[in-house]
N, C-alpha and C positions, 0 to 999 in steps of 0.2 A: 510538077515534080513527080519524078515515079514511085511507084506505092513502096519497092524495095526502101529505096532513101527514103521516105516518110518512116517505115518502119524500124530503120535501123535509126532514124533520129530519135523517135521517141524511147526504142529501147537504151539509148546512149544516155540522154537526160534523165530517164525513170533510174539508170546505175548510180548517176552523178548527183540526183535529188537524193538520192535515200543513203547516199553514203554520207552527205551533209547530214541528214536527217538521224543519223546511227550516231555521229560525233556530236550532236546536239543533244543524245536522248530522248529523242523524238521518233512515234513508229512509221517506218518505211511507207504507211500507205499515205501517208500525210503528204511526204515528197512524189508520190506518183500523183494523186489528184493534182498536184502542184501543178506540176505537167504540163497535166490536160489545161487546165484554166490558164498557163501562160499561152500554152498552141492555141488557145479558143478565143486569146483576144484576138476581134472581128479583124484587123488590120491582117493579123500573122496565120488570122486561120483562113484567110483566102487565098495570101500569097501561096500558102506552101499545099492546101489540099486541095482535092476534085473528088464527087461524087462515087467515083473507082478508090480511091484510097481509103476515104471515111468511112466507102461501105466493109473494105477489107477489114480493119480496125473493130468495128461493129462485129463481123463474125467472128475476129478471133475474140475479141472479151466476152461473147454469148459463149464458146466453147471451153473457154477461160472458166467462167463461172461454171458450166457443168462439168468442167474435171474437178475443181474449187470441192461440190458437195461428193461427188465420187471417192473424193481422198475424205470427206467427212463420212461416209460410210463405211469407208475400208477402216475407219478410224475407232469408230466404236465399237467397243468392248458391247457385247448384247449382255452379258452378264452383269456389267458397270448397271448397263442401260435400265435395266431392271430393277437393279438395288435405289437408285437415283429417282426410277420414273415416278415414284410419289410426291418425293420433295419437286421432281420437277414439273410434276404436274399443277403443283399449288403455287409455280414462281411463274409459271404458264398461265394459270387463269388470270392472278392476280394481275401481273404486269402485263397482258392484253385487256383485260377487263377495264381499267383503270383509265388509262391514258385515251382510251375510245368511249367511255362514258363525259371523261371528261373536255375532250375533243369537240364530241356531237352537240352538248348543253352550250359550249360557248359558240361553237359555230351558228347552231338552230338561235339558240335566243337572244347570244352578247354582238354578232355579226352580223343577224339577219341572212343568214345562207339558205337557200332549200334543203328538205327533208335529203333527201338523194345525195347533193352535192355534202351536205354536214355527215353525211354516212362515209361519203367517198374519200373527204378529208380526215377523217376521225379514225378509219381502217390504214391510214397512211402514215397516221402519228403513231399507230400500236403495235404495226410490224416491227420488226427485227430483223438487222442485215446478215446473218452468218458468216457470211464472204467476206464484212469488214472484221468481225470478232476472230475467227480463224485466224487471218493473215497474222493480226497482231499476238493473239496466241503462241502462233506458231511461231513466231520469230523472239517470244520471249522463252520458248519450250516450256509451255506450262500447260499443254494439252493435254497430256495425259494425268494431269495435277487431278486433286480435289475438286478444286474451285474452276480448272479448265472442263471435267467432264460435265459438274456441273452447266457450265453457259453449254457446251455443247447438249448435254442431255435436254437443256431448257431450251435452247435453239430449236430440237429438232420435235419437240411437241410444240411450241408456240408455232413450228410451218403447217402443222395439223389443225390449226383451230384459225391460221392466216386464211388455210387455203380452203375451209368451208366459208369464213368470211368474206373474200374476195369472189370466190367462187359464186355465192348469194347474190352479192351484189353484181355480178356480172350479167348473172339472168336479171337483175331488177331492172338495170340499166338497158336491156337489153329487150325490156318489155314483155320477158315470158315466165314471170312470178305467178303463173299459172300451174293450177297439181301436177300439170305435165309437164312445165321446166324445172321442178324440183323430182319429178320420178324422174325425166333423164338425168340431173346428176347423179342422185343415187346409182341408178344403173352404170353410168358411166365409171363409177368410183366401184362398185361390185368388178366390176369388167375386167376393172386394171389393177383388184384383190388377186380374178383369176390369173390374169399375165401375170405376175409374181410369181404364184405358184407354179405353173408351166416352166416359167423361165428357172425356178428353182431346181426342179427335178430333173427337167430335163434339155432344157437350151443352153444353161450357162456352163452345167458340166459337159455339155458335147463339145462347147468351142472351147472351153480350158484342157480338156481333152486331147484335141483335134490340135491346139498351142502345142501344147505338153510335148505330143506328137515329135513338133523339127526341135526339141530341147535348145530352144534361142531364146535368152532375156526378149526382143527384137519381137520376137513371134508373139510371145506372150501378153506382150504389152498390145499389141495390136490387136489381139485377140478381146485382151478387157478394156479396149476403146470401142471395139463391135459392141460390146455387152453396152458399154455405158448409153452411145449414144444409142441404138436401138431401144433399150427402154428410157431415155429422154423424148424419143419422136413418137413412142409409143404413148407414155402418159401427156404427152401437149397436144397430140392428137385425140384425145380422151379428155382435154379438157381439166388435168387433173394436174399440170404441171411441169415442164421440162426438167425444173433443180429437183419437183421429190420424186420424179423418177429417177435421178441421177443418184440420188440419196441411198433410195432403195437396190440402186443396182451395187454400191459399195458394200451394205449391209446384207446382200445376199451372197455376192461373192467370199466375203471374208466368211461367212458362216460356212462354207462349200467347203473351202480350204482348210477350217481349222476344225472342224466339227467331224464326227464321224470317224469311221476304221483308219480309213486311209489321209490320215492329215497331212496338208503339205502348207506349213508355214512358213517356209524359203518360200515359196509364190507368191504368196500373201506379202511378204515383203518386200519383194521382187516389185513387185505390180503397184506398191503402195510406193515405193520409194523411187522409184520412175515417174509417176504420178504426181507426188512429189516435186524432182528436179523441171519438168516442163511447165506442169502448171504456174509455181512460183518462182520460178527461174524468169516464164516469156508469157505466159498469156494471162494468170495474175494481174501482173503490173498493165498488161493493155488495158483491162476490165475499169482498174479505176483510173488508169488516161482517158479514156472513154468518159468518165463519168463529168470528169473535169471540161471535156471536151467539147461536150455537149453541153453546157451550162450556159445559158444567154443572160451572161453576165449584165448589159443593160440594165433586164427586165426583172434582175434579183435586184438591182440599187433601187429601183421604181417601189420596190414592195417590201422590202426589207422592215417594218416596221411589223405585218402581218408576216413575214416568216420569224421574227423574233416571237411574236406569241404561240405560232404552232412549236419553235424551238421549244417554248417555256411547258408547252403541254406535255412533249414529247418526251422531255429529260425527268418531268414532275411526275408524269403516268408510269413510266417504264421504270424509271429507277426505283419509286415509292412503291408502285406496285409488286417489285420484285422483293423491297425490303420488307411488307406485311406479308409474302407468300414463304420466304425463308422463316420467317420468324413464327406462322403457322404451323410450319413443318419443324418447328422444334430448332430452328436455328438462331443466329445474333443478327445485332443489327449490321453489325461489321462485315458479315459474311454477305449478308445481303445485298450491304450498300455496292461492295465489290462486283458481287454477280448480277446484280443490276447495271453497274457500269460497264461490262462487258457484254452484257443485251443492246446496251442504249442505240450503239451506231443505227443509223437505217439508211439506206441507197439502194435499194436492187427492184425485190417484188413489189412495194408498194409505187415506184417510181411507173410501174410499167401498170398499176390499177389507174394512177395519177394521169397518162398518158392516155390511157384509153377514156377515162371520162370526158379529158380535153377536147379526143379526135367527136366523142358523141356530143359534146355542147353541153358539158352537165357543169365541168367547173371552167373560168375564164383562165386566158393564158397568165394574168400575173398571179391568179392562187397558186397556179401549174409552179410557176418560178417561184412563189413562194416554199410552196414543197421541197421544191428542187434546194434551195436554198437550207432549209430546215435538214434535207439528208445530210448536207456537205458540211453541217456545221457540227451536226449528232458524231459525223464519222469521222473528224479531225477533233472535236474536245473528246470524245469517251477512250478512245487511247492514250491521248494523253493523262489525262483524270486517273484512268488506269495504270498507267504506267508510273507515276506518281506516287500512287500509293504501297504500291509493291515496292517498291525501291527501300523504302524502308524496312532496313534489314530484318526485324523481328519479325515480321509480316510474310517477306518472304520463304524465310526457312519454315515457319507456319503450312506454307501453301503445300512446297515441297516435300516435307513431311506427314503431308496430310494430315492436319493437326486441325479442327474446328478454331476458325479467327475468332 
């Protein structure tokens, strides 16, 4: 079948799941993974793909996910970010600390795992997926809330302490936990401080510039697709991250735009709001078809027993660890339990630490599907969980009013 009709099928079901999913009360990304895990039983997912199709799919959700943190850059308030980044930093250690302490003890001593492999597992229970928190965010409009800058403010430090995490372990695994494969990260990460800076002063206002120039929505938007993905190829060629380049490049931009003499926040919204309709309009929903897609459903029923205890780790680490870091910071339990619910999903970065252990022989293919399993079940209960409790009226005029729960 041709990739076109591959694609306009799964966009037609990803419409038709999540409109079930909208009258149900249930959030949209529920009905896209749906999707992917119906295309992916083995029977439907031969008839209908080929190697050309599944890899088309694959790129549009990798591009999908870096427009995804692009609009989470052009999203933050650096002002917010600032006032938040204390509490966010105590809802950041807490709930990565936690859930990866307690991950490693039962894998090393209650499972008998290797050192390595109880590491590998243990960084894959403590990440946090943004891309599933966002979608659902954003489709209840509660991103610019209290409680939404929060998950986002605490999203975007917990990707700072994932990605020296991962990044560690990647030389361990890698076998150059030697002074020299920790000075090249260092430098690696100095490097792409300096790209930043470059790209601040003076690359991203040349091509916003150079946009601005044929005065076309059309231009512009092209213009901060060069920016995004340019520093996406840049920091994953540095080892340092495709999404927090992607991160950085929204956070620069919007700082360009709104800061300084000549502010131009029609562009800023221009560019956000394009961003915007593409992203969660088409390649969004590919990202978590994709997820579904890729799921060898089999070999999750095989092991389901071991993804229900990384489940129990993952929801016990991140939710608790979130509600003792809110509660550090001078906040309630209520507030926490919330903003931990909105951490919990996971699917993205750690799927792809999970992935690269497999291809090295660190962890076996059914922990692999146990993982996998543990993301798909974080990312389909913490929205609902979440959306549950907001529902209740008092709760939510709370949020929106920015009123401490």
């Amino acid at each position: 079948m041709s990739t076109l009709i591959i694609i306009l099928l799964c966009l037609f079901l990803a419409y038709i799941f999540s409109n079930i999913c909208r009258h149900l009360n249930v959030p949209r990304v529920i009905g896209q993974i749906a999707v992917g895990l119906l295309l992916g039983i083995p029977v439907i997912k031969i008839m209908l793909f080929d190697n050309t199709s599944l890899s088309m799919i694959e790129s549009l959700a990798q591009i999908g996910i870096i427009l995804l943190f692009f609009f989470i850059g052009l999203e933050i308030d650096t002002s917010i970010f600032k006032r938040d980044f204390k509490e966010a930093s105590y809802i950041s250690l807490f709930n990565t600390t936690l859930p990866l302490l307690l991950g490693f003890i039962v894998c090393k001593f209650l499972l008998g795992f290797s050192v390595t492999a109880s590491l590998v597992i243990a960084i894959s229970l403590s990440v946090s997926a943004q891309s599933v928190s966002i979608d659902f965010l954003e489709e209840l409009r509660l991103i610019k809330t209290r409680i939404g800058n929060l998950i986002i403010t605490g999203g975007a430090v917990d990707d700072i302490f994932e990605l020296l995490l991962i990044s560690i372990v990647f030389l361990f695994i890698e076998g150059t936990t030697s002074q020299y494969g920790f000075l090249k990260l260092i430098v690696e990460l100095f490097i792409f401080t300096i790209i930043i800076l470059i790209f601040k002063i003076y690359v991203i206002p040349m091509i916003l510039h150079s946009a601005e120039s044929e005065k076309s929505t059309a231009t512009l938007f092209m213009g901060a697709l060069i920016i995004v993905l340019l520093m996406a190829a840049l920091a994953e060629f540095l080892h340092v991250g495709a999404l927090v380049g992607a991160l950085f490049a929204g956070l620069t931009v919007r700082k360009i735009l709104l800061d300084g003499d000549n502010k131009k926040p029609w562009e800023e919204h221009l560019i956000s709001n394009t961003i915007h309709i593409i992203a969660f309009g088409f390649l969004v929903p590919m990202f978590f078809i994709w997820i579904g897609l890729t799921t060898d459903i089999p070999a999750i029923i095989d092991n389901i027993g071991l993804a229900g205890i990384f489940f129990a780790i993952a929801c016990i680490g991140t939710i608790g660890g979130t509600i003792l870091g809110v509660m550090r910071a001078q906040g309630s339990f209520n507030e926490g339990l919330l903003i931990g619910i909105g951490l919990n999903p996971k699917g993205d970065v750690e799927l792809v630490l999970a992935a690269f252990a497999l291809q090295a022989g660190i962890i076996s293919k059914g922990v692999f599907s146990a993982l996998v399993l543990m993301a798909i079940a974080t990312t389909l209960f913490s929205p609902i969980l979440f959306r549950y409790i907001i529902t209740k009226e008092h709760i939510l005029k709370k949020i929106k009013a920015g009123v401490r729960l």
